[in-house]
PDBQT receptor file of N, H, CA, C and O in Angstrom, charges set to zero:
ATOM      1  N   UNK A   1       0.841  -1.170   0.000  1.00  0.00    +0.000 N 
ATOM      2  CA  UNK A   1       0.000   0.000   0.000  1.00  0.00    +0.000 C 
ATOM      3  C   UNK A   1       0.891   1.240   0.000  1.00  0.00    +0.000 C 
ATOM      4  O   UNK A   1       1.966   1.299   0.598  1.00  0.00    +0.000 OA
ATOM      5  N   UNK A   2       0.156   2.584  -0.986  1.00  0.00    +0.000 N 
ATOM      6  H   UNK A   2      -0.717   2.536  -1.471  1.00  0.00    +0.000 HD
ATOM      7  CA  UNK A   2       1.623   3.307  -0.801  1.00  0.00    +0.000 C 
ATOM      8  C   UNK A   2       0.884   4.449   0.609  1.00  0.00    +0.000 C 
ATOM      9  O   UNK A   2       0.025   4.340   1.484  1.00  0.00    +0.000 OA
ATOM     10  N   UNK A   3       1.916   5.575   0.082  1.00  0.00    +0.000 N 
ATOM     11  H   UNK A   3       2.613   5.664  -0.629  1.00  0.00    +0.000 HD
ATOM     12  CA  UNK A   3       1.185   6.607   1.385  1.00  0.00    +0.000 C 
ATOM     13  C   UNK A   3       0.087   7.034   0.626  1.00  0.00    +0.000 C 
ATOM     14  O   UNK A   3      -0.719   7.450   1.458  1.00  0.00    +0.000 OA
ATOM     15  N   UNK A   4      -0.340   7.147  -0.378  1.00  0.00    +0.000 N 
ATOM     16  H   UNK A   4       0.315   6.809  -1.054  1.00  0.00    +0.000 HD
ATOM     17  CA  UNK A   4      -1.658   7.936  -0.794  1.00  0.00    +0.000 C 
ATOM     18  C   UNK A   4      -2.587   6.944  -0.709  1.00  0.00    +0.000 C 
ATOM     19  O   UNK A   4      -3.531   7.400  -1.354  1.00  0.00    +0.000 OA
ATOM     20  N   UNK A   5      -2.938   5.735  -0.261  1.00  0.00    +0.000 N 
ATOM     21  H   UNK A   5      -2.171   5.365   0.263  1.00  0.00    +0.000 HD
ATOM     22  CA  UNK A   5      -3.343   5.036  -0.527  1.00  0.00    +0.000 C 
ATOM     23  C   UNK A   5      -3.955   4.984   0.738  1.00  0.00    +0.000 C 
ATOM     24  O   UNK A   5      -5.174   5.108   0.858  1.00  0.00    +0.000 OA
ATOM     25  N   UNK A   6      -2.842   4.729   2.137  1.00  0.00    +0.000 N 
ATOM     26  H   UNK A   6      -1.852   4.629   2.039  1.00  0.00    +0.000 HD
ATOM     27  CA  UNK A   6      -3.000   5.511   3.720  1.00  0.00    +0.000 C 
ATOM     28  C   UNK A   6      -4.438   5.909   3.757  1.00  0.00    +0.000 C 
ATOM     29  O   UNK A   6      -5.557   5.460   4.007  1.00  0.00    +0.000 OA
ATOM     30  N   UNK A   7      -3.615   7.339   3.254  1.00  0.00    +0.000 N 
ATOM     31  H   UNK A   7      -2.706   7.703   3.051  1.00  0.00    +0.000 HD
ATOM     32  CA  UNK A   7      -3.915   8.917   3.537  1.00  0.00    +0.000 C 
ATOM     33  C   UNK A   7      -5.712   8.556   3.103  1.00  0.00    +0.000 C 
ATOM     34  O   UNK A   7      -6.401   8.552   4.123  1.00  0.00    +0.000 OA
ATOM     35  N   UNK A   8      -6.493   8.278   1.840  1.00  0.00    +0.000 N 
ATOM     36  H   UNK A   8      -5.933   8.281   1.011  1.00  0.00    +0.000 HD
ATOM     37  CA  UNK A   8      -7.273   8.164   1.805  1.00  0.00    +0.000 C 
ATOM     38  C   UNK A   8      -7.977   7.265   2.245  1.00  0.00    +0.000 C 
ATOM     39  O   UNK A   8      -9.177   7.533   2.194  1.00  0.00    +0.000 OA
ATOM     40  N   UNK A   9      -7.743   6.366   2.631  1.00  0.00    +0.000 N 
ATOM     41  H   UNK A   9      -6.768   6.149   2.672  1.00  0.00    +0.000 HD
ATOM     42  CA  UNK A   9      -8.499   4.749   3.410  1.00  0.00    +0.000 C 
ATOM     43  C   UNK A   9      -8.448   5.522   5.106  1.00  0.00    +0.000 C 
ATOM     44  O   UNK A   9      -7.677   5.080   5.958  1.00  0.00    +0.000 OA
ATOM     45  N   UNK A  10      -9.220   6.493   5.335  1.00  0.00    +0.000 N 
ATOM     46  H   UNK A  10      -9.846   6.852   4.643  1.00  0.00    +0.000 HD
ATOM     47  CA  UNK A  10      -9.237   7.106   6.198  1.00  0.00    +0.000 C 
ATOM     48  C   UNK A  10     -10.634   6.860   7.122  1.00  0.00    +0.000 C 
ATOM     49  O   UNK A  10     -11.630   6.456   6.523  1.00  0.00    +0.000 OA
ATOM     50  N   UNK A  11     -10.694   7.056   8.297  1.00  0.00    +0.000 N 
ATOM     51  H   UNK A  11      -9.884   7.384   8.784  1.00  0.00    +0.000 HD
ATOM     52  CA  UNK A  11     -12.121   7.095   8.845  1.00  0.00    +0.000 C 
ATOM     53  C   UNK A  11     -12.894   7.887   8.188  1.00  0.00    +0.000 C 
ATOM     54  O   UNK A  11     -13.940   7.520   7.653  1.00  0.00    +0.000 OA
ATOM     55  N   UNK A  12     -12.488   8.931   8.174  1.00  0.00    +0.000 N 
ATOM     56  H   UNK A  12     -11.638   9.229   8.609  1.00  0.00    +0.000 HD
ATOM     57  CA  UNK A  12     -13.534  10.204   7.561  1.00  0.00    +0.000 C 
ATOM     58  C   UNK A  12     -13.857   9.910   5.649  1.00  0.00    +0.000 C 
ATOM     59  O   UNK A  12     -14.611  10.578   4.942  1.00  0.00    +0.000 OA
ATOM     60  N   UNK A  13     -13.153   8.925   5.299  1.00  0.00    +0.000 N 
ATOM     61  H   UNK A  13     -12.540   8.382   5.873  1.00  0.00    +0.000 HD
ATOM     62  CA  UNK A  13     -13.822   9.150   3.968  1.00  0.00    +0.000 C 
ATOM     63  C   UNK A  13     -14.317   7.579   4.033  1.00  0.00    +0.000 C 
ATOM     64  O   UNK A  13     -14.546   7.091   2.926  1.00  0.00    +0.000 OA
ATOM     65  N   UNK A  14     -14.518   6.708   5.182  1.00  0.00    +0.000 N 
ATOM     66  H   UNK A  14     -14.332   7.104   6.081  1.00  0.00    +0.000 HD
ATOM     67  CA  UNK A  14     -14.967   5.421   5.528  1.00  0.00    +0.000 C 
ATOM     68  C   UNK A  14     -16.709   5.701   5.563  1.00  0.00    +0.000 C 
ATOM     69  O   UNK A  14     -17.302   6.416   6.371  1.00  0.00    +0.000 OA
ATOM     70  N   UNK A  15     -17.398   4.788   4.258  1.00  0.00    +0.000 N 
ATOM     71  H   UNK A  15     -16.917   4.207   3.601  1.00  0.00    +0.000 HD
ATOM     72  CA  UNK A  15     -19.041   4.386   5.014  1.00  0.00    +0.000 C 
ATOM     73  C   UNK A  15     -19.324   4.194   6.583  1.00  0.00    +0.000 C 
ATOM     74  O   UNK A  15     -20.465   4.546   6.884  1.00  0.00    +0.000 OA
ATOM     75  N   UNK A  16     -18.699   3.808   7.447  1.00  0.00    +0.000 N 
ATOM     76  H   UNK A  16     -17.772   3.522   7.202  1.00  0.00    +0.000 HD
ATOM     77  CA  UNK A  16     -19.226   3.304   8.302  1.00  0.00    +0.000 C 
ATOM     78  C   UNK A  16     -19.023   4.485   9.796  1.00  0.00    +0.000 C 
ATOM     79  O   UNK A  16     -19.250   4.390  11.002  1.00  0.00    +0.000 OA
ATOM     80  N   UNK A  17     -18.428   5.653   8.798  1.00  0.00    +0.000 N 
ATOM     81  H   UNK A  17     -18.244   5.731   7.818  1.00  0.00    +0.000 HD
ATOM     82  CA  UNK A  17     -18.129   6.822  10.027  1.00  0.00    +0.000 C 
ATOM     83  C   UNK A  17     -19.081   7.760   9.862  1.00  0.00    +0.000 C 
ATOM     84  O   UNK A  17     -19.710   7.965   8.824  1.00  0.00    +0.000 OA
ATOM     85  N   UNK A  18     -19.230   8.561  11.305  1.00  0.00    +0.000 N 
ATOM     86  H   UNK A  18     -18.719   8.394  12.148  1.00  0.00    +0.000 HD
ATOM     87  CA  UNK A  18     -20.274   9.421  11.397  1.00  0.00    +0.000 C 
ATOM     88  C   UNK A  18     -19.138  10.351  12.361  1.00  0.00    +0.000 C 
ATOM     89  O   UNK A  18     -18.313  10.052  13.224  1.00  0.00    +0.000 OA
ATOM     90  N   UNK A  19     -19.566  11.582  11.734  1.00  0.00    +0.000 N 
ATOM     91  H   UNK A  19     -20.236  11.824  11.033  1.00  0.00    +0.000 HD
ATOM     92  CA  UNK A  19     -18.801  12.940  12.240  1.00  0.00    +0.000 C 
ATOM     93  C   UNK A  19     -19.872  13.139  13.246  1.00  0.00    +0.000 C 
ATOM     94  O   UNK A  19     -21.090  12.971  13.181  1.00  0.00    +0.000 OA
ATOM     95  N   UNK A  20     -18.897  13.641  14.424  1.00  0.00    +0.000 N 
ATOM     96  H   UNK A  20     -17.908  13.778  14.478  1.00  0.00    +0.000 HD
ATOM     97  CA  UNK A  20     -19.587  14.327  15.283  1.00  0.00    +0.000 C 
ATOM     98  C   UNK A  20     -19.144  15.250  16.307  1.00  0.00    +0.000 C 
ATOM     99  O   UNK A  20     -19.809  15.470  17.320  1.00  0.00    +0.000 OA
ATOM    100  N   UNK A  21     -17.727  15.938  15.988  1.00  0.00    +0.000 N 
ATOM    101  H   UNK A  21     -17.187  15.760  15.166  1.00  0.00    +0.000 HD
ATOM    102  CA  UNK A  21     -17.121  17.276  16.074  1.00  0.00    +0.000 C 
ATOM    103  C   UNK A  21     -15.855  17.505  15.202  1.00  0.00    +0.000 C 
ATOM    104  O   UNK A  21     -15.289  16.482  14.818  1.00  0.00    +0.000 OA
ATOM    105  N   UNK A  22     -15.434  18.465  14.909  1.00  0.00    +0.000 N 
ATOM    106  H   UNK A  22     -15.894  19.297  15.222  1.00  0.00    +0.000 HD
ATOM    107  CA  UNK A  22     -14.040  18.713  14.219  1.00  0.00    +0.000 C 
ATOM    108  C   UNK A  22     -13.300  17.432  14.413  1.00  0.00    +0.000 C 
ATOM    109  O   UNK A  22     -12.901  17.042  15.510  1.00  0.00    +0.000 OA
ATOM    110  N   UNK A  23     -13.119  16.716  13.129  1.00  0.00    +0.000 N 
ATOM    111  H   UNK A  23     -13.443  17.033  12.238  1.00  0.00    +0.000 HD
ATOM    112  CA  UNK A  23     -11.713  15.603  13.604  1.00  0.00    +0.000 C 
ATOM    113  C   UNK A  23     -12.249  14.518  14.719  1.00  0.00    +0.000 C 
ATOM    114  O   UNK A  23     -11.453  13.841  15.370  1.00  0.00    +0.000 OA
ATOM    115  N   UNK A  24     -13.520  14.429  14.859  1.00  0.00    +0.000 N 
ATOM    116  H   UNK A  24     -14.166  14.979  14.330  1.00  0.00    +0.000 HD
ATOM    117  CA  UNK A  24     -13.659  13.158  15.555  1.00  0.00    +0.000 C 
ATOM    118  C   UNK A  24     -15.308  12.538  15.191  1.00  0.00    +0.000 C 
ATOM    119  O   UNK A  24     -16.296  13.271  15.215  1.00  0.00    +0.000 OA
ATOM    120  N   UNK A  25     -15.351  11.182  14.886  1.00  0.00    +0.000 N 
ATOM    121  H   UNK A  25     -14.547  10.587  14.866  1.00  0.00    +0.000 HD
ATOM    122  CA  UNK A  25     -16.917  10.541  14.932  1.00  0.00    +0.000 C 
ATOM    123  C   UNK A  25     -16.851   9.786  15.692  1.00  0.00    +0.000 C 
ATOM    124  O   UNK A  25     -16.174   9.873  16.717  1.00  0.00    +0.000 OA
ATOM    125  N   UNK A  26     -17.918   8.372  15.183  1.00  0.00    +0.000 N 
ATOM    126  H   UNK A  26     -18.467   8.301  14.351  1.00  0.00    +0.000 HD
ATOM    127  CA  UNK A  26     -17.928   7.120  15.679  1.00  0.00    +0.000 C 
ATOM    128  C   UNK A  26     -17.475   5.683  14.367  1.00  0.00    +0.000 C 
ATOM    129  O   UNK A  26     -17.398   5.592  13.142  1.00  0.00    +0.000 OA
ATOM    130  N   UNK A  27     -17.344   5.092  15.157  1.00  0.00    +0.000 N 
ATOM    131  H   UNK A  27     -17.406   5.166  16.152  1.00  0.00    +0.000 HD
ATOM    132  CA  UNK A  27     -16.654   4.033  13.875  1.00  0.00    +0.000 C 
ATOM    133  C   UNK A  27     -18.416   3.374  13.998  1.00  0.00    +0.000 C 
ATOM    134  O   UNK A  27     -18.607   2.941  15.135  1.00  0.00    +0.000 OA
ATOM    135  N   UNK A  28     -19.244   3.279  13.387  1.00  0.00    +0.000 N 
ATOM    136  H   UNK A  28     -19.088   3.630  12.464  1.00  0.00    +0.000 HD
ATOM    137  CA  UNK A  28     -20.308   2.071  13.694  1.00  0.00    +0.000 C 
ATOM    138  C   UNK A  28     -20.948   0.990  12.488  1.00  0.00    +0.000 C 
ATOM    139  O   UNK A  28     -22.048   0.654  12.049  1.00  0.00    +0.000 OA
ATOM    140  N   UNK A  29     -19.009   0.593  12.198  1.00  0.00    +0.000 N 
ATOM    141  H   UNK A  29     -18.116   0.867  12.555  1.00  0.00    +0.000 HD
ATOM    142  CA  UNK A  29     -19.106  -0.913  11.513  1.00  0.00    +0.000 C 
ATOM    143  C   UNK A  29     -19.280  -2.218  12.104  1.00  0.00    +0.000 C 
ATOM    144  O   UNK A  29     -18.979  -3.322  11.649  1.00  0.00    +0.000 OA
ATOM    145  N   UNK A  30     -19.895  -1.852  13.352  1.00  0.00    +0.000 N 
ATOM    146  H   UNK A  30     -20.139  -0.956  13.722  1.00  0.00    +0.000 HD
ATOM    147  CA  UNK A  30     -20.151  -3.204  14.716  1.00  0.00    +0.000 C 
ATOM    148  C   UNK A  30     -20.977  -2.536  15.177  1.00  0.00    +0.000 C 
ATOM    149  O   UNK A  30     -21.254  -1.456  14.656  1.00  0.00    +0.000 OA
ATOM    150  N   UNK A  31     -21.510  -2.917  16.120  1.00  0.00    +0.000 N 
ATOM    151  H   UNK A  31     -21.285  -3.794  16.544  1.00  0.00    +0.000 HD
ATOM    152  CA  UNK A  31     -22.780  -2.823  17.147  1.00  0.00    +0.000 C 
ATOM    153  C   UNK A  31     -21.845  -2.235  18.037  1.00  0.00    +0.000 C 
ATOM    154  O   UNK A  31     -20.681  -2.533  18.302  1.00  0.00    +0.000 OA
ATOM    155  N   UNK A  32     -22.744  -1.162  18.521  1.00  0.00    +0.000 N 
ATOM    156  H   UNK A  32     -23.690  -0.920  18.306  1.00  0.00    +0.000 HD
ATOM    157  CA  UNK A  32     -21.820   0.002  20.346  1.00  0.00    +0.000 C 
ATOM    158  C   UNK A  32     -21.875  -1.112  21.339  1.00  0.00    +0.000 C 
ATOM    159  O   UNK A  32     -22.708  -1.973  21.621  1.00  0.00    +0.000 OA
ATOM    160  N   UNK A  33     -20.324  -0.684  21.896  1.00  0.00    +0.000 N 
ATOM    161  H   UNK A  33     -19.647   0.016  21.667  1.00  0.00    +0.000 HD
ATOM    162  CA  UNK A  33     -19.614  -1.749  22.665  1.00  0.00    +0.000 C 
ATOM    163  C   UNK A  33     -20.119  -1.258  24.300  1.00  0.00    +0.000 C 
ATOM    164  O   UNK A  33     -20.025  -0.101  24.711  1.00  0.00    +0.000 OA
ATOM    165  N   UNK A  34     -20.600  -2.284  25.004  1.00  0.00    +0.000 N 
ATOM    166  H   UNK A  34     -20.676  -3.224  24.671  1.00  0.00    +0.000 HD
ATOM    167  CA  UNK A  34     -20.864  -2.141  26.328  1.00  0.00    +0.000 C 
ATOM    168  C   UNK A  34     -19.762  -1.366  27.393  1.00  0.00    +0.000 C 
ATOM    169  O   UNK A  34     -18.737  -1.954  27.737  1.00  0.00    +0.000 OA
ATOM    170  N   UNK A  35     -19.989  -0.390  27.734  1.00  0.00    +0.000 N 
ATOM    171  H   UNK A  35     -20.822   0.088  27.454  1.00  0.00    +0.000 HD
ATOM    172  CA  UNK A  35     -18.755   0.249  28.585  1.00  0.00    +0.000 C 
ATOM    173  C   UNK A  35     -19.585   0.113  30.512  1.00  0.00    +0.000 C 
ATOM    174  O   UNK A  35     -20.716   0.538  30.749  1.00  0.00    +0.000 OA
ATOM    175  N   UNK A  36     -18.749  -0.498  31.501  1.00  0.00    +0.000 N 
ATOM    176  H   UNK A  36     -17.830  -0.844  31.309  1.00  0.00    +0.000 HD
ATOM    177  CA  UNK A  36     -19.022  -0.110  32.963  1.00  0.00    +0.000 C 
ATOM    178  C   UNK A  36     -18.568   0.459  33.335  1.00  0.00    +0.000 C 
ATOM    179  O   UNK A  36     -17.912   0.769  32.340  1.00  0.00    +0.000 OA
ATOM    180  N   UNK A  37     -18.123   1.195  34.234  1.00  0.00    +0.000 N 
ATOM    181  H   UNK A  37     -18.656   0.944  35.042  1.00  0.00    +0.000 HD
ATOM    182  CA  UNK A  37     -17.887   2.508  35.094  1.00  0.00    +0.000 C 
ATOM    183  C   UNK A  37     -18.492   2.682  36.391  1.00  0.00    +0.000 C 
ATOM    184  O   UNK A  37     -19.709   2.647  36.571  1.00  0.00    +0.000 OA
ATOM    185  N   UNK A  38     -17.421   2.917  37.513  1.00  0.00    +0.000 N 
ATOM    186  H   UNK A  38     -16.432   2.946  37.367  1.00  0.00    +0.000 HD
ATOM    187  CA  UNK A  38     -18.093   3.179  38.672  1.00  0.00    +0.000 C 
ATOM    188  C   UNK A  38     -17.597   5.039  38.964  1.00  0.00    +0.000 C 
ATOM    189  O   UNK A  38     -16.596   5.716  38.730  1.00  0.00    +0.000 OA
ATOM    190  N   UNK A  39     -18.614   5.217  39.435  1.00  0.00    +0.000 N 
ATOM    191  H   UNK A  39     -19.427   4.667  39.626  1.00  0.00    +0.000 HD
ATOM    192  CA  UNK A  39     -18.195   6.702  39.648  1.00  0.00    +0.000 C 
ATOM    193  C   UNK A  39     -19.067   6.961  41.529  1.00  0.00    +0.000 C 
ATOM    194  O   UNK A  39     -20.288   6.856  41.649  1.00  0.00    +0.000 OA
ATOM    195  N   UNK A  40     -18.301   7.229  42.542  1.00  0.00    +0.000 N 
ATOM    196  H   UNK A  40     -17.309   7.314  42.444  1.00  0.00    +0.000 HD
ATOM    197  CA  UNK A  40     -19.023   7.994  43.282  1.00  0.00    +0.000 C 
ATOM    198  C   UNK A  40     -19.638   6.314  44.331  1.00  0.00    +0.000 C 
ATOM    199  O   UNK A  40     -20.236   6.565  45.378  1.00  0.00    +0.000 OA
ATOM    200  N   UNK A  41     -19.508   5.320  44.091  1.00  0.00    +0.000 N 
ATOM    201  H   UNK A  41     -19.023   5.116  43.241  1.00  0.00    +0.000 HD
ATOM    202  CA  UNK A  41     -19.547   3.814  44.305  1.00  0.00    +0.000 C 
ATOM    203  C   UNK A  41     -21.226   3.852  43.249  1.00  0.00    +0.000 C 
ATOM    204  O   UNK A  41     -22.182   3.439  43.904  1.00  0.00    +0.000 OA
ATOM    205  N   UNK A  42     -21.401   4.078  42.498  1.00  0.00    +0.000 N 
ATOM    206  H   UNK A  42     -20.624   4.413  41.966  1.00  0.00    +0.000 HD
ATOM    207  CA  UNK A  42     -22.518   3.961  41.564  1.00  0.00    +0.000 C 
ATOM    208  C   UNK A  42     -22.063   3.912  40.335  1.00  0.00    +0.000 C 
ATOM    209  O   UNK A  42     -21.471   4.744  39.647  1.00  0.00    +0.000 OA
ATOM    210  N   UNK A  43     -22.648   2.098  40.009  1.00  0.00    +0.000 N 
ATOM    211  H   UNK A  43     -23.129   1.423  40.568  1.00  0.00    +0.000 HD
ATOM    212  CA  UNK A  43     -22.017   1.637  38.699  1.00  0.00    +0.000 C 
ATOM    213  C   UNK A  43     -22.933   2.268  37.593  1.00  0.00    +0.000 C 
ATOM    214  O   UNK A  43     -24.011   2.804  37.849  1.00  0.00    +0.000 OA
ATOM    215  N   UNK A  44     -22.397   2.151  36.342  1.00  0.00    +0.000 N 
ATOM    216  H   UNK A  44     -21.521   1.716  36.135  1.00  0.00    +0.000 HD
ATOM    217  CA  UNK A  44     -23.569   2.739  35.424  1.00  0.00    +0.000 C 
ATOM    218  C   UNK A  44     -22.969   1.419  34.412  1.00  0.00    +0.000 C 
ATOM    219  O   UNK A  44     -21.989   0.678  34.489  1.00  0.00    +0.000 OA
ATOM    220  N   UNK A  45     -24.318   1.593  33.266  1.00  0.00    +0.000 N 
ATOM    221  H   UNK A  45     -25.114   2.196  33.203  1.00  0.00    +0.000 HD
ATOM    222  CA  UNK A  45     -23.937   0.468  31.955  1.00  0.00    +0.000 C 
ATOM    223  C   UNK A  45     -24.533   1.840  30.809  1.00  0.00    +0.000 C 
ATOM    224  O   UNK A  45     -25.493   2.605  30.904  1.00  0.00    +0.000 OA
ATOM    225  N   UNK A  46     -23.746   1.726  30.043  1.00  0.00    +0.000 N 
ATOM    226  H   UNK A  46     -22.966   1.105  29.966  1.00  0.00    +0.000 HD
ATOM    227  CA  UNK A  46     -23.674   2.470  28.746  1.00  0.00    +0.000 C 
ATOM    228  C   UNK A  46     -23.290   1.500  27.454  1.00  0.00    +0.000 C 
ATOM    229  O   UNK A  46     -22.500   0.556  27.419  1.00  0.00    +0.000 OA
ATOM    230  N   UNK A  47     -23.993   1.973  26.566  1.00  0.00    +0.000 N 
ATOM    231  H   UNK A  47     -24.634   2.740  26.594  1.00  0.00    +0.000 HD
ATOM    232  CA  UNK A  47     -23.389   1.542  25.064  1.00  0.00    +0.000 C 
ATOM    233  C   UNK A  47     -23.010   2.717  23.863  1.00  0.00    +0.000 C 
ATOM    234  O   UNK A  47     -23.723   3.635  23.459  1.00  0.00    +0.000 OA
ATOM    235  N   UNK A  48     -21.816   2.392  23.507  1.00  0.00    +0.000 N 
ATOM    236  H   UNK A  48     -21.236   1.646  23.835  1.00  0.00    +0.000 HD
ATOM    237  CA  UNK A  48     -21.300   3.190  22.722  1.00  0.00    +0.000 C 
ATOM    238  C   UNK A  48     -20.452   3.400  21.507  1.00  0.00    +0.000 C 
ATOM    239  O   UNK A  48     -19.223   3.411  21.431  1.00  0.00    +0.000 OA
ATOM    240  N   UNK A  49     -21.038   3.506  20.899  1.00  0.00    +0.000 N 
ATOM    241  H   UNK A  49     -22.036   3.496  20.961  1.00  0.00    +0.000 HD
ATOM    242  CA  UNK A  49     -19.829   3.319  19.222  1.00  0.00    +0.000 C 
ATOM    243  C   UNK A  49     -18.985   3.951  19.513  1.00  0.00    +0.000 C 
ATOM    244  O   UNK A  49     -19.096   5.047  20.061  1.00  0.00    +0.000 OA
ATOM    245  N   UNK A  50     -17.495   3.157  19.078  1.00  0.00    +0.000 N 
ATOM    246  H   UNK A  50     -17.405   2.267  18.633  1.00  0.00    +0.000 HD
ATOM    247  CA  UNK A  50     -16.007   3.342  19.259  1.00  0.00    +0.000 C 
ATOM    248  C   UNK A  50     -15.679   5.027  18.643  1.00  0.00    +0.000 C 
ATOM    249  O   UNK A  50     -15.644   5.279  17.438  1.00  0.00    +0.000 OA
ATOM    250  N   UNK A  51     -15.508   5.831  19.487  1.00  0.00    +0.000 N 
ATOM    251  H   UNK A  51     -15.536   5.627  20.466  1.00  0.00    +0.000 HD
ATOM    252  CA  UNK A  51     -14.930   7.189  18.937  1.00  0.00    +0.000 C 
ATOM    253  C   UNK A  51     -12.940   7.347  18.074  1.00  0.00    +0.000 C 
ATOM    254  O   UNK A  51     -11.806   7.167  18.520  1.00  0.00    +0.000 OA
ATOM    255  N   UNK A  52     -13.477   7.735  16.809  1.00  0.00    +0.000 N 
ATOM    256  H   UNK A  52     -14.398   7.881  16.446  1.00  0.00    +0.000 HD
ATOM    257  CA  UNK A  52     -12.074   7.691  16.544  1.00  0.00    +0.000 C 
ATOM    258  C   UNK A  52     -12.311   9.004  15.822  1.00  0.00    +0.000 C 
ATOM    259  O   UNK A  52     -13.398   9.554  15.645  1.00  0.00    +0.000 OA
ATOM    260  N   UNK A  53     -10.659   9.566  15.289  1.00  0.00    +0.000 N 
ATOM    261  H   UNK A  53      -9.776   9.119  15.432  1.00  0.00    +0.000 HD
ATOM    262  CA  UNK A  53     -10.291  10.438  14.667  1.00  0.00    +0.000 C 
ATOM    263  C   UNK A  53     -10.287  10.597  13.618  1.00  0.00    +0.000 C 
ATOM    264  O   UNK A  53      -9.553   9.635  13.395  1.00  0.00    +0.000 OA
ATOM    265  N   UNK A  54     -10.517  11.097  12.404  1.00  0.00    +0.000 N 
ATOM    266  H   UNK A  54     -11.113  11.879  12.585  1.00  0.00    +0.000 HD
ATOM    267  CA  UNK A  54     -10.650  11.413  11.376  1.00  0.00    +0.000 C 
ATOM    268  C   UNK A  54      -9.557  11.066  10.200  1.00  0.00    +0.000 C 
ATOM    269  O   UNK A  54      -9.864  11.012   9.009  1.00  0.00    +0.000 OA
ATOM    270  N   UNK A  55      -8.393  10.865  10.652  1.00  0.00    +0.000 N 
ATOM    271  H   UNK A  55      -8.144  10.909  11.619  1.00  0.00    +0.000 HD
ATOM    272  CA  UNK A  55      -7.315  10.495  10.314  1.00  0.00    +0.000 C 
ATOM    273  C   UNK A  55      -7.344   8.804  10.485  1.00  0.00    +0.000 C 
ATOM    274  O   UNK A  55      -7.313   8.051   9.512  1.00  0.00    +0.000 OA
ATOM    275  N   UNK A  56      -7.392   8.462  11.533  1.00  0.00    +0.000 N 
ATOM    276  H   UNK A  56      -7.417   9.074  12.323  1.00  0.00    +0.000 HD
ATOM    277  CA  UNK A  56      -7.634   7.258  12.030  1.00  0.00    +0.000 C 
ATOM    278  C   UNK A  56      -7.668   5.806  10.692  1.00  0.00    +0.000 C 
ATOM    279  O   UNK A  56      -7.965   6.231   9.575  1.00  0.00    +0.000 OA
ATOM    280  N   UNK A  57      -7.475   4.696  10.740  1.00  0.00    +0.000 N 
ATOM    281  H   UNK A  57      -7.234   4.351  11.647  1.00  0.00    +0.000 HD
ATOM    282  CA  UNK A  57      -7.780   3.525  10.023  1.00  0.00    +0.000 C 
ATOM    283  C   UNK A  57      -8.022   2.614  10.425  1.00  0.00    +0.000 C 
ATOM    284  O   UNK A  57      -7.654   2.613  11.600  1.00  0.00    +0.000 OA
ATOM    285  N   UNK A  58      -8.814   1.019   9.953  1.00  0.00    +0.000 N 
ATOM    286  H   UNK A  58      -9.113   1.020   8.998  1.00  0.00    +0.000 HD
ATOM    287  CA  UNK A  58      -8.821   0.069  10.334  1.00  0.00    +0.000 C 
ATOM    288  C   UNK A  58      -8.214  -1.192   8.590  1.00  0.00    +0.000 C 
ATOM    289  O   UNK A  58      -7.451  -0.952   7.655  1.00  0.00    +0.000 OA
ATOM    290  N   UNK A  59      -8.852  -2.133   8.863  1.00  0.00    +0.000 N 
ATOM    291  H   UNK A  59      -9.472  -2.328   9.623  1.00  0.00    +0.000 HD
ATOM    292  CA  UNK A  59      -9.130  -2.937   7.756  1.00  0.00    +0.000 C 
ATOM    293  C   UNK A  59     -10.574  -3.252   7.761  1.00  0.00    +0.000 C 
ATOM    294  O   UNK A  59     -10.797  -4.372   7.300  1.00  0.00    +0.000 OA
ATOM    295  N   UNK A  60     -11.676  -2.566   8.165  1.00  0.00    +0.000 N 
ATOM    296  H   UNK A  60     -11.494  -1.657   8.540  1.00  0.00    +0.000 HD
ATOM    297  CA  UNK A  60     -12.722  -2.746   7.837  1.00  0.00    +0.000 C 
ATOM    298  C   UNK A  60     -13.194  -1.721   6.898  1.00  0.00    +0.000 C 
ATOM    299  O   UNK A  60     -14.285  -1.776   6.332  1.00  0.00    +0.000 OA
ATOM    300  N   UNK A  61     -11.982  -0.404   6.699  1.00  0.00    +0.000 N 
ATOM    301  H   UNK A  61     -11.096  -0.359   7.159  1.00  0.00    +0.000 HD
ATOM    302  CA  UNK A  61     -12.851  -0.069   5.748  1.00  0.00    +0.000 C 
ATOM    303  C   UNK A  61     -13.487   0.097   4.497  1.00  0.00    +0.000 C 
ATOM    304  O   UNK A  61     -12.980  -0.534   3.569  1.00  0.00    +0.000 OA
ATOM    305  N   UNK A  62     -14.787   1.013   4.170  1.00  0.00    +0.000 N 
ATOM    306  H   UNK A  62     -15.199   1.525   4.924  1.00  0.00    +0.000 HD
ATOM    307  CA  UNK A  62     -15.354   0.790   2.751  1.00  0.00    +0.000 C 
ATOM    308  C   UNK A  62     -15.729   2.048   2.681  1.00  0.00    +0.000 C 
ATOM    309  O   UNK A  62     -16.283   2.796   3.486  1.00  0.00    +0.000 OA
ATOM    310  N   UNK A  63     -15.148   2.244   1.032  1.00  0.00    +0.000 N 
ATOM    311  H   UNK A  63     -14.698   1.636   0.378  1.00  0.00    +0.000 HD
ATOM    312  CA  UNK A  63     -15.586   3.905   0.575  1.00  0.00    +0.000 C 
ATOM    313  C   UNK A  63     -17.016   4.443   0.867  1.00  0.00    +0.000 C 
ATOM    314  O   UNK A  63     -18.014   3.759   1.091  1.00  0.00    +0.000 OA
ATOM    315  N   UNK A  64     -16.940   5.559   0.830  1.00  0.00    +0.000 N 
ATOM    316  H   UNK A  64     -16.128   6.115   0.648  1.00  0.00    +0.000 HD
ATOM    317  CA  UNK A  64     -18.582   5.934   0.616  1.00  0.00    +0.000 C 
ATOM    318  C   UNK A  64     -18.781   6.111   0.026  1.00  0.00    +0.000 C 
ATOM    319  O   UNK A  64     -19.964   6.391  -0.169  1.00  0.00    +0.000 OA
TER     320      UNK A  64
């Protein structure tokens, strides 16, 4: 693969990304991943598509 090749196989020009501030979305080529957390001794359960950067890559991705 060369560098231009990189450069465009990017999150941000990936189907499966969604912008949702300057330089950052969600990846949601999977189902939002279960996150726990205790805060304060009160657990919480959340689900959440993986936040990545705009720059960012995987091997899942597909043009839009």
């Amino acid at each position: 693969m060369t560098s231009t090749e990189t450069k465009t196989k990017t999150c941000h020009n990936c189907a499966h990304w969604k912008a949702l501030e300057t330089e950052t979305g969600e990846c949601r080529r999977h189902a939002p991943q279960t996150i726990v957390f205790e805060i304060d001794d009160k657990t919480s359960i959340e689900s959440r598509f993986p936040t990545t950067n705009e720059h960012d890559w995987c091997g899942d991705f597909e043009r839009k």
